[in-house]
C-alpha positions, 0 to 999 in steps of 0.5 A, spaced: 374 857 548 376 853 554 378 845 553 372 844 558 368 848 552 370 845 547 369 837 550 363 839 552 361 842 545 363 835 541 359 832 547 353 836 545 355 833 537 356 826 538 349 824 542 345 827 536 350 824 531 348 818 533 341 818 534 341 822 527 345 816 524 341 810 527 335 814 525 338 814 519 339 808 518 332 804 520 329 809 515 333 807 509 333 799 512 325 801 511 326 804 505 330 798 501 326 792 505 319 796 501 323 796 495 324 789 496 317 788 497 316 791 490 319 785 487 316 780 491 308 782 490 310 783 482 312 777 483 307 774 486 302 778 482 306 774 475 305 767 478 298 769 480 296 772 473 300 766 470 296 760 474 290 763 474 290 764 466 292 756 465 287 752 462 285 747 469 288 740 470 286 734 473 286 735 481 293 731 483 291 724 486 289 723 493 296 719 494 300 725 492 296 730 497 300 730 503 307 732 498 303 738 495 307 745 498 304 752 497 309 754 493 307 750 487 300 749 489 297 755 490 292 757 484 293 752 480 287 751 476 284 744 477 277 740 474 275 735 478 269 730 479 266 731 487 259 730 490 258 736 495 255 734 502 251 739 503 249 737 510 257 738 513 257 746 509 259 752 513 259 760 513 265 764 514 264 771 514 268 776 508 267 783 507 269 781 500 275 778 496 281 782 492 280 775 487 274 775 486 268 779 483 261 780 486 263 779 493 262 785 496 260 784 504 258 783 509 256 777 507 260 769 507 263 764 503 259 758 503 265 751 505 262 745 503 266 738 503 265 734 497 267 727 495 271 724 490 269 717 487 274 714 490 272 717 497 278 721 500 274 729 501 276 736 499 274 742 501 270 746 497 269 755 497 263 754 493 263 762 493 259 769 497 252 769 499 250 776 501 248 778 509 241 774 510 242 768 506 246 764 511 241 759 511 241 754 506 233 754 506 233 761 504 237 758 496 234 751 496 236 751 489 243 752 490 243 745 494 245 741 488 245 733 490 249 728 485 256 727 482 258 735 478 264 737 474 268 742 477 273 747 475 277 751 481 283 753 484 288 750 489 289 755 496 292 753 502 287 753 509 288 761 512 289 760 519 286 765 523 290 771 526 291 774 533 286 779 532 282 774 528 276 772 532 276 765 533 271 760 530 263 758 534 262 751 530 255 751 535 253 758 530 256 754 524 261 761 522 268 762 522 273 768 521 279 765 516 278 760 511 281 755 515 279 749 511 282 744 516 279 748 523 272 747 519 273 740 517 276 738 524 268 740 528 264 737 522 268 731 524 271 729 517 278 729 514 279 733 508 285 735 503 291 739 505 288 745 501 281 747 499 278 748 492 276 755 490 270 754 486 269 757 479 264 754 476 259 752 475 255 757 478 249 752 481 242 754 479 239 760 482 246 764 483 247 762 490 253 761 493 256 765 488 262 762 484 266 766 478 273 767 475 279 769 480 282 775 477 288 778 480 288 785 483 293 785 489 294 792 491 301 793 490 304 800 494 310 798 496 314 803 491 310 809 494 311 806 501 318 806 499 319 813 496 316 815 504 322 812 507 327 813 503 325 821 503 324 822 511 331 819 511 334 825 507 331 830 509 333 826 516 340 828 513 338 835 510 336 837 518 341 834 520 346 837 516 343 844 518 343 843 525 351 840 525 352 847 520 349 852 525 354 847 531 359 849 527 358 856 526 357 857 532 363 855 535 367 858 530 364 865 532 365 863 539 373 862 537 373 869 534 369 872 538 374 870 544 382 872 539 
């Protein structure tokens, strides 16, 4: 084999080598970062499960609200005492809930602001009504007046996506649980979080309340284990292909002695 031959050869090497290597390592990076992800949903799924099986506590004070953070508020179960205003209550479209039983869509979650007696209003997710009982006239029963004993669990509003379609406050639907969005076209100010309602159920069953029960979905180890395999078999056919160059050249070189 001539040098030009030779250069040329480990040329045609070096290009798929690189690729080879940079693919190598996005796969494996994939990999890993699942991995990652598996310790992060466990965790998540422990804090949830531990949170949501807690007896509830006194809703923190209005005072206290504007220092509450996610991480330590989210599926809190709380009690409060609250006078829904059932005037200012709005849809938002669900095709159901990994937390909640019985909530399979279409249908929508019915937000209600609710008043506590010192005035300051929280926004409540009462629960799921089915497609076709939007209208409040269709459940009258579940108009409740009066001061009532709630138990729930604290969640941060859900600003909606980019595919999210936006809210139309003028059909009272909306697509996220964004509690501040929904507060903000009913023209009233209400706490940083919402609650999800868990009890009591109101008379005649509609909006449907109940426990939150964690069942998160968590794949991530499979996902991982995809990365991870097309990277060695990535390395496999690499290993191949660069053993057959090799091959090839000593041929070559023994073919020309």
């Amino acid at each position: 084999m001539t040098m030009d031959g030779a250069a040329n050869l480990r040329r045609g090497v070096l290009i798929p080598s690189i690729a080879a290597a940079t693919a190598f390592a996005v796969l494996l990076s994939l990999g890993l970062w699942q991995l990652d992800r598996k310790a992060w949903k466990e965790g998540l799924i422990a804090t949830i499960e531990r949170r949501l099986s807690a007896p509830p506590v006194v809703l923190p004070a209005p005072a206290t609200w504007p220092w509450l953070r996610t991480a330590e508020g989210e599926f809190l179960r709380v009690a409060m005492t609250a006078e829904f205003l059932n005037d200012l209550e709005a849809l938002v479209y669900t095709i159901g809930s990994t937390l909640r039983e019985g909530s399979s869509g279409p249908g929508y979650w019915v937000f209600t602001p609710a008043r506590l007696g010192g005035g300051a209003l929280v926004m409540v997710n009462r629960g799921f009504v089915p497609n076709g009982k939007q209208d409040p006239a269709t459940r009258p029963d579940g108009e409740v007046p009066g001061p009532i004993n709630m138990v729930g669990v604290l969640r941060w509003p859900e600003p909606p996506g980019v595919f999210t379609p936006a809210g139309d406050p003028t059909r009272n639907i909306w697509f996220s649980r964004d509690s501040n969005a929904i507060a903000a076209a009913k023209g009233v100010s209400v706490a940083p979080f919402y609650l999800e309602l868990e009890s009591p159920d109101p008379p005649g069953g509609l909006p449907r309340a109940g426990r939150l029960h964690p069942t998160l979905p968590n794949n991530h180890f499979g996902y991982a284990l995809t990365w991870l395999g097309l990277a060695f078999v990535l390395a496999g056919v690499y290993g191949t292909w660069l053993f057959g160059s090799w091959r090839k050249r000593h041929g070559t070189v023994e073919y020309g002695a």
